[in-house]
N, C-alpha and C positions, 0 to 999 in steps of 0.2 A: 799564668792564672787566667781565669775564664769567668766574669759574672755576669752572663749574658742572662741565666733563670732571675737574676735579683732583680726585686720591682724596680728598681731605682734607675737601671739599665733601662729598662723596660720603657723609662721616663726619661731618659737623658737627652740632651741636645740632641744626638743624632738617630733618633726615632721618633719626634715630636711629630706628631698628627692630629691636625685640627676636625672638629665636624663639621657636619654637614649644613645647608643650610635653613631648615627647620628651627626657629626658635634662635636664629643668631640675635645677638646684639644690633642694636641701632648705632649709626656712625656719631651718636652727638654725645661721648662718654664727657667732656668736658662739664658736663651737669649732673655726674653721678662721684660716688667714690670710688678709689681703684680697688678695692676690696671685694665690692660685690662683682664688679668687671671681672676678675680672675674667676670670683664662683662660677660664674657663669661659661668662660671657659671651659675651665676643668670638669664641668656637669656634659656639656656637650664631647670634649674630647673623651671622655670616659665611655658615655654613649656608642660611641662609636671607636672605640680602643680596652672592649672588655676584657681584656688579656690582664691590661695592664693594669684595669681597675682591682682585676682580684690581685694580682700581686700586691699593691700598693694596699689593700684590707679595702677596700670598698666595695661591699659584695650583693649591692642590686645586682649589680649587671651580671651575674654568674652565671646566668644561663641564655647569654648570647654572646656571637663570636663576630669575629672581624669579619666585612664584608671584601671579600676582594676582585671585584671586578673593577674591570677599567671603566665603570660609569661612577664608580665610588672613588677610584684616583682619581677620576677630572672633578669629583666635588673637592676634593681634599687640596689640590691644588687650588680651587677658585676660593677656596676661603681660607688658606692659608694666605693666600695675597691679603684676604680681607682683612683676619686678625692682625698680620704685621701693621697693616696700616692704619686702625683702628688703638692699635696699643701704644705706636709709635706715635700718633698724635695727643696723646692724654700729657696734659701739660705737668710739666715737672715743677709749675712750682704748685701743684695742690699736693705732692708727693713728697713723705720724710725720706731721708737719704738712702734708708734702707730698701725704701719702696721705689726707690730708681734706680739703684743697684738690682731689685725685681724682675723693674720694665726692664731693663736693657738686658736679663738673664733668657727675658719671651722673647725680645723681639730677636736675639740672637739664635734663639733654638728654632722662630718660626722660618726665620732665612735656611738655616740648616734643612730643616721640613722641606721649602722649595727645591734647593738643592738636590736632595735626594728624590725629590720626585721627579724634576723638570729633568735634571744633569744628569746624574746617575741610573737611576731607574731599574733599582734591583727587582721590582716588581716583576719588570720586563725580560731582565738576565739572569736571576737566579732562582734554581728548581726548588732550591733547597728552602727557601723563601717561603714556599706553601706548604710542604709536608711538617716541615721543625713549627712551622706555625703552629699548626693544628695540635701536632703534639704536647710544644710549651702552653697552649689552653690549656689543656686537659689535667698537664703536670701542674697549673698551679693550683687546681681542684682537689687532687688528691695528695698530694703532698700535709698538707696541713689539717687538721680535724679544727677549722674553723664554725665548722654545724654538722647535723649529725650524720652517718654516712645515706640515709636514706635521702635526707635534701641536698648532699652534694651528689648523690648518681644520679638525683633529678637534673641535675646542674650539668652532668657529665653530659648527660642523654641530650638532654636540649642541644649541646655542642655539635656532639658528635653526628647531630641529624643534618649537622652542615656540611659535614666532609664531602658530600658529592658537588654540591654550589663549589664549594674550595679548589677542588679541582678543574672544574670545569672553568671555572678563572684561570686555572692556571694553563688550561692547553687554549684559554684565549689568546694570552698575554705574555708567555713568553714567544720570542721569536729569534733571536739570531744570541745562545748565549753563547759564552763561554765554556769552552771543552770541562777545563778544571771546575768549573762552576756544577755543570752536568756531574761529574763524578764526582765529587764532595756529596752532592744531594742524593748519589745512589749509593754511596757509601754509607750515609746515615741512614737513609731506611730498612737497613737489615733490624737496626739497632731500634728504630720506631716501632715496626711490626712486630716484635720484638716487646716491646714496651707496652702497645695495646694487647697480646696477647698474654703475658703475665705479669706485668707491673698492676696493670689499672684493673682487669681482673682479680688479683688479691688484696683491691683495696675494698673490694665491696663483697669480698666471701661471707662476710657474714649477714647480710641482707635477708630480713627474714621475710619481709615481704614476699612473696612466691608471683606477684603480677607485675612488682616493679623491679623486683629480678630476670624475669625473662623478658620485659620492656630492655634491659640494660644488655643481654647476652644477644639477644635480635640486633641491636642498634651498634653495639661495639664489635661484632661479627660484621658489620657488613662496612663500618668503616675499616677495618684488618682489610676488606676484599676490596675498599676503594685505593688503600695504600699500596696493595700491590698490583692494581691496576694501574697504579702511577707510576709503580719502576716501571713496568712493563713500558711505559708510555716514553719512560726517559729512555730506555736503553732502545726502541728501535725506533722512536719519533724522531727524541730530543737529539740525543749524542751524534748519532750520524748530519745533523744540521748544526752542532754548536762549533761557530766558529768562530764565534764573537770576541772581542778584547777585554778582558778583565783588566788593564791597566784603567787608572782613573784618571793619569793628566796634569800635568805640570796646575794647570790651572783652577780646574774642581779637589787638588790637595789643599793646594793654600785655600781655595774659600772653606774647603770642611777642616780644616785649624781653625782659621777665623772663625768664622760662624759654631764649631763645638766645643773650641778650648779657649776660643779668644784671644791667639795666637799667631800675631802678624810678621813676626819674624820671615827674614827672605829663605827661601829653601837650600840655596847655597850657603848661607849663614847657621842655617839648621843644620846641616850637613855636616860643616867643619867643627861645629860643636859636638856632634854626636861621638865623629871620628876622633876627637880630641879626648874623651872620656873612654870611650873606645882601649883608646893605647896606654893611657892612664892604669884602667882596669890590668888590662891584660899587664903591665908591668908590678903593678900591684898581685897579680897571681904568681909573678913567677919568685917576688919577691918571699911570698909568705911559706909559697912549696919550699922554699931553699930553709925557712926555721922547721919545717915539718920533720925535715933529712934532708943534711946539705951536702951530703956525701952521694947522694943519688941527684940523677937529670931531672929538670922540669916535669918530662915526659911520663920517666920511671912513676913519680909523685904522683901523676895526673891518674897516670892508668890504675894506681894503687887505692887509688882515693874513689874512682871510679865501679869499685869491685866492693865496696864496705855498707853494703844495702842490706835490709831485711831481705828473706822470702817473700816473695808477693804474697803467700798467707799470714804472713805476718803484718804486712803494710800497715792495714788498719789502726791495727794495736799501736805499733809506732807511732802513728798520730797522735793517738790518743791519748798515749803517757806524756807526751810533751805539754800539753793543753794547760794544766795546772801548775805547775812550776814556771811556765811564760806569763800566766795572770799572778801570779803571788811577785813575781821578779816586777812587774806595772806598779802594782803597789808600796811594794818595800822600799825601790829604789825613786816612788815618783816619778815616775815617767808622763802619766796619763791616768786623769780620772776612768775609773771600771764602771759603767753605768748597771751591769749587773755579773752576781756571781755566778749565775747559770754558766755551766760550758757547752759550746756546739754539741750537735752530734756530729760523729764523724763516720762517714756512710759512702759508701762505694760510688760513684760518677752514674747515673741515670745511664740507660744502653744508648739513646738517642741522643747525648752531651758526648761521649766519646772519642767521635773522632778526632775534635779539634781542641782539647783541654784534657792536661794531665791533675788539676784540681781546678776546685771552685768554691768559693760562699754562697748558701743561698740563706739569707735572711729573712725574716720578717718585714712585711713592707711599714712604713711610719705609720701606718693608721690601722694596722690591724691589731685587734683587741682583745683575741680569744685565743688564735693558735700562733703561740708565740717562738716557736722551735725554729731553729737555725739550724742549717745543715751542712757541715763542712765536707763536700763530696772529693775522693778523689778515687782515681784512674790507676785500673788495677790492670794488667796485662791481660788479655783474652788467654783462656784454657785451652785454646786451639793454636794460637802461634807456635810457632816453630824456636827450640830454644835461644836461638841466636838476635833472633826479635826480643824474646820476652826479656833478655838480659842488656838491649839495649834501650828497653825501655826501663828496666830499672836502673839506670844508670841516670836518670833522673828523682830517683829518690835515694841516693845516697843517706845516710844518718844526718851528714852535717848540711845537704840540699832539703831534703825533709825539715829540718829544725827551721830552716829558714821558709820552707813555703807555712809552717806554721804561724810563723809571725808575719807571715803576709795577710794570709788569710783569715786568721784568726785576732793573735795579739801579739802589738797593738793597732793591727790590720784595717781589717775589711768589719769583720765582726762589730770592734769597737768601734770604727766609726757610724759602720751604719745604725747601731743602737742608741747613740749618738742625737740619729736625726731625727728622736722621737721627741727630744724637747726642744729642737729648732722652732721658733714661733712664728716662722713665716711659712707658710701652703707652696709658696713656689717654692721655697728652697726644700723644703721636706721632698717635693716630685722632681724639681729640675738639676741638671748636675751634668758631669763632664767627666770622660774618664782621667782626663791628664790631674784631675784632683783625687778622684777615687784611686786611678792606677799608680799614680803617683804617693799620695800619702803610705801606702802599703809598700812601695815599692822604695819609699825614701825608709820606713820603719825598717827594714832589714836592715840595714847599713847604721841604723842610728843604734840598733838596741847593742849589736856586738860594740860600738864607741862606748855606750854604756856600761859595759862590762857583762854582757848578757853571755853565760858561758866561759867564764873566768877567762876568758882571752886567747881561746883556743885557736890554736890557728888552723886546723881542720875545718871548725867552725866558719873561720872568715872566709878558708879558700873555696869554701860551698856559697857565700854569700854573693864571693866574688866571679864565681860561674854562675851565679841566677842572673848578677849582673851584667856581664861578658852578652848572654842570652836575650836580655835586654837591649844591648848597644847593638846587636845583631839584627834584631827588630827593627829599632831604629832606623838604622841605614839601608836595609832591604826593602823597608816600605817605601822610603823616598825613591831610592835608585828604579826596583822594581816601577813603580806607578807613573814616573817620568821615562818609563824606558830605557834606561840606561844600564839595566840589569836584568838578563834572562832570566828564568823562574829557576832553569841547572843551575846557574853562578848566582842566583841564590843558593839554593841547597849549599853549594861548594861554601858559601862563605858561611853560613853557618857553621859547617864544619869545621873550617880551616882558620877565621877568626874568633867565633863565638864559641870554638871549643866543643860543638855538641857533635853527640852520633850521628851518623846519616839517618834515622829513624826518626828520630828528635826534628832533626834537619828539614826532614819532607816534610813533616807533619806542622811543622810550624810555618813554612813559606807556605803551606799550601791555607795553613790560616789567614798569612799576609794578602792572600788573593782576594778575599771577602772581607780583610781589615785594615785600608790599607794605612790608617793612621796609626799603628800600634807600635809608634815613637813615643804614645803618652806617658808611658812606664818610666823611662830615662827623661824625656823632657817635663814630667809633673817631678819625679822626684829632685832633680837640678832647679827648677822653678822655685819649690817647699822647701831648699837648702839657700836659695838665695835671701830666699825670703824671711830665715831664721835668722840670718846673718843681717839680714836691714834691722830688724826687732830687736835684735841684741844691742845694734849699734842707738833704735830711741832710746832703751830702756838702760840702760848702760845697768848700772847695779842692780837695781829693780827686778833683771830677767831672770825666768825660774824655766829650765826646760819645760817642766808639769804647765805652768800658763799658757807658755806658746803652744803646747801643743791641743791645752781645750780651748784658749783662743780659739785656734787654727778651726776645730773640730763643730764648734757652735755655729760657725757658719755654713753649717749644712755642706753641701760637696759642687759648689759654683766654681767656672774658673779661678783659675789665681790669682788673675787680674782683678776681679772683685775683694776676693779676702787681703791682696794688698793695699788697695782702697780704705776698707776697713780699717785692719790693724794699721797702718805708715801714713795712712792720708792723703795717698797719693798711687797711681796706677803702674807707676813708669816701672820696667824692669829692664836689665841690663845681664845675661847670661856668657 
């Protein structure tokens, strides 16, 4: 799964960007309250992060865009130092417990912000950085009928008159990238150009204005001709110079754990847990194949089970029917309060989302008021592939893998939680979050609803549960190995294969994820975190505990580390995995 379109992404520890320094804060917060501190914040970060403001429903800023030159990262750096140190000295005792659970959710996200700016510096290494930018503007405009379409293509237009500054930052600033970094970025812009020239096009056909119609076909024509000015630029500038490391380093892993999931465990510690769950899984597969038909090999099972997918014209619909029979099974059996009976739509993957995600949620951001539609995208095989591809890519949506990216994604997922974060009463937890909580609560919900009895206890069903998860642990240990070096990008693909069970199609496509993500252990280490953590709560509450509690407990706390939410609910931080 992929929620990289959802505001809340948009907002999480490891994108946090402060403003500029126009109208910052005075260093003497000890004489105000921390309440309007954060307003003040969040006005400035917005300011200069209008992407995210429209995600999140904050829609002054809709008709301006990220600025990206490297005069606007050395501001972001110099007051990201500022805010850390500004937040981090506001004294805790003017602060209720919740509001230092707050501070310490800023000051960890503005450490991450440095990090990525100083350490990392995708700004500088990856292509794809500027063109998916521009695009995820644009997409969050049209996506939603937040006002009416005449004032969002004014919104669009505005944007889209940046695309040449956009790039022209971008043949400032990058300089020595990564090969696979380069080609991820020219793979997705088939799919962008693409995107502007029929996506965002048919969102404003009906525009009857006749002057701010062709204001919009002037202005979206000639960013189409600044995008493929761009390939142009990667394939004979960039690529033949990328030779840069996309690995990130024993030691920029652990501070981006720390600093975005709040996660100090040793990496060789990480490690042996991951592989431990790892071999768990995989014996747990081969146990379940053997009730499926115990008369047939693992293998036989494996391949048979592999082969039991819709059409890819059918995909869609197969979502779809699932949808309502997963929200009625939340209710019946108590699982998890349903904050509403609305269901997703469920809508083909955006051209420019493609490459690197077989589905995704995009939700509503917490403060949007008017277009409230959610959209459960997923990833249909290209009309052009060659059949051998298109049937190994659906070899990811088997009936009983389907069944389960539903309840990832949807219920009691992604969906439910993020709807969820509308009545969280705190502003930073509604914006700030962490995947190993996001990727995790959805990622623990598969595994918990089949214990439930979701699916009469099919064992089809679990053995699909238990390749999402296999796929997971594969993750896991490819990102550490991989970003430490100790794993080619090949002997990734292999292990994917060869451990995680997946196609080589599968396989490429998802280490070639790992290269631009290299934390996406959050999946397997959020969901073992939210399993431990149900088993502390069990252990205060002894008779008391109600699944349904623990999990809108869990839920009310917005999507912070889980060192936070065990805080909360145990009273105490310590975890032991």
């Amino acid at each position: 799964m992929n929620i990289f379109t959802n505001a809340l992404v948009l907002l999480s520890l490891a994108f946090a960007v402060v403003p500029r320094s126009e109208g910052a804060p005075t260093s003497k917060f000890t004489q105000s309250k921390f309440t309007p501190m954060i307003d003040t914040y969040f006005n400035g970060y917005f300011a200069h992060n209008p992407t995210a403001a429209t995600a999140a429903g904050f829609h002054q800023y809709d008709n301006q865009i990220e600025d990206y030159s490297k005069s606007e990262v050395a501001r972001q750096i110099e007051f990201a130092d500022q805010w850390l140190r500004k937040i981090e000295s506001f004294p805790d005792k003017d602060l209720t417990s919740d509001e230092k659970n707050d501070k310490e959710l800023l000051v960890s996200g503005l450490k991450a912000s440095l990090l990525e700016l100083v350490n990392v510096k995708s700004w500088e290494k990856n292509p794809d950085h500027y063109s998916s930018g521009l695009s995820s503007s644009i997409f969050g405009i049209i996506s939603r009928n937040f006002a009416s379409p005449e004032e969002r293509v004014k919104s669009v237009i505005a944007r889209e008159k940046k695309a040449p500054a956009i790039f022209a930052a971008a043949r400032e600033n990058l300089k020595n990238p990564p090969q696979i970094f380069t080609e991820i970025a020219m793979e997705q812009l088939p799919g962008i150009v693409s995107f502007f020239q029929n996506d965002v096009v048919q969102a404003f056909n009906g525009i009857k204005d006749e002057k701010l119609a062709h204001e919009f076909k002037v202005v979206n024509d000639a960013a189409i001709l600044e995008l493929k000015r761009y390939a142009l630029f990667l394939r004979d500038e960039i690529l033949p110079r990328s030779h840069g490391d996309f690995k990130l380093g024993k030691e920029n892993f652990e501070k981006k754990l720390l600093y975005e999931e709040m996660v100090d465990i040793p990496l060789d510690k990480l490690l042996k847990i991951g592989e431990e769950n790892l071999r768990a899984n995989q014996a747990a597969l081969r146990k379940v194949a053997s009730e499926i038909d115990s008369k047939k090999s693992f293998q036989e099972i494996f391949v048979e089970q592999a082969k039991d997918h819709p059409a890819p014209e059918d995909l869609l619909k197969s979502v779809r029917d699932l949808l309502q029979g997963l929200k009625t099974f939340l209710q019946v059996h108590h699982i998890v309060t349903v904050p509403s009976q609305v269901l997703p739509i469920v809508e083909e993957t955006p051209a420019f989302l493609r490459a690197l995600t077989f589905a995704s949620m995009d939700t509503p951001g917490p403060y949007e008021s008017v277009a409230k539609e959610a959209y459960f995208n997923v990833t249909l095989p290209e009309k052009d592939w060659p059949a051998k591809q298109i049937e190994e890519h659906m070899v990811g949506f088997t009936y009983a893998i389907t069944s389960n990216t539903a309840v990832h994604e949807a219920y009691p997922g992604h969906y439910i939680q993020f709807l969820t974060l509308k009545n969280v009463k705190s502003k930073v937890r509604k914006l700030v979050g962490c995947n190993s909580n996001a990727e995790g609560w959805a990622h623990y919900s598969e595994q918990m609803m089949l214990d439930e009895g979701y699916g009469n206890h099919d064992p089809k069903l679990r053995m699909g549960q238990i390749i999402d998860a296999l796929l997971r642990n594969a993750r896991y240990i490819v990102g550490i190995q991989m970003h430490t070096g100790k794993m080619t990008y090949e002997q990734a693909i292999d292990y994917f294969v060869n451990e995680g069970y997946q196609s080589r199609t599968n396989a490429e496509r998802e280490v070639k994820r790992g290269t631009t993500d290299p934390t996406y252990l959050y999946y397997t280490l959020g969901k073992l975190e939210i399993l431990k953590l149900r088993e502390d709560y069990k252990a205060k509450l002894g008779k008391k505990f109600s699944l349904q509690k623990f999990h809108d407990e869990f839920l009310k706390q917005g999507f912070p580390p889980i060192k936070i939410i065990r805080r909360v609910m145990l009273g105490n931080d310590s975890l032991t995995l």
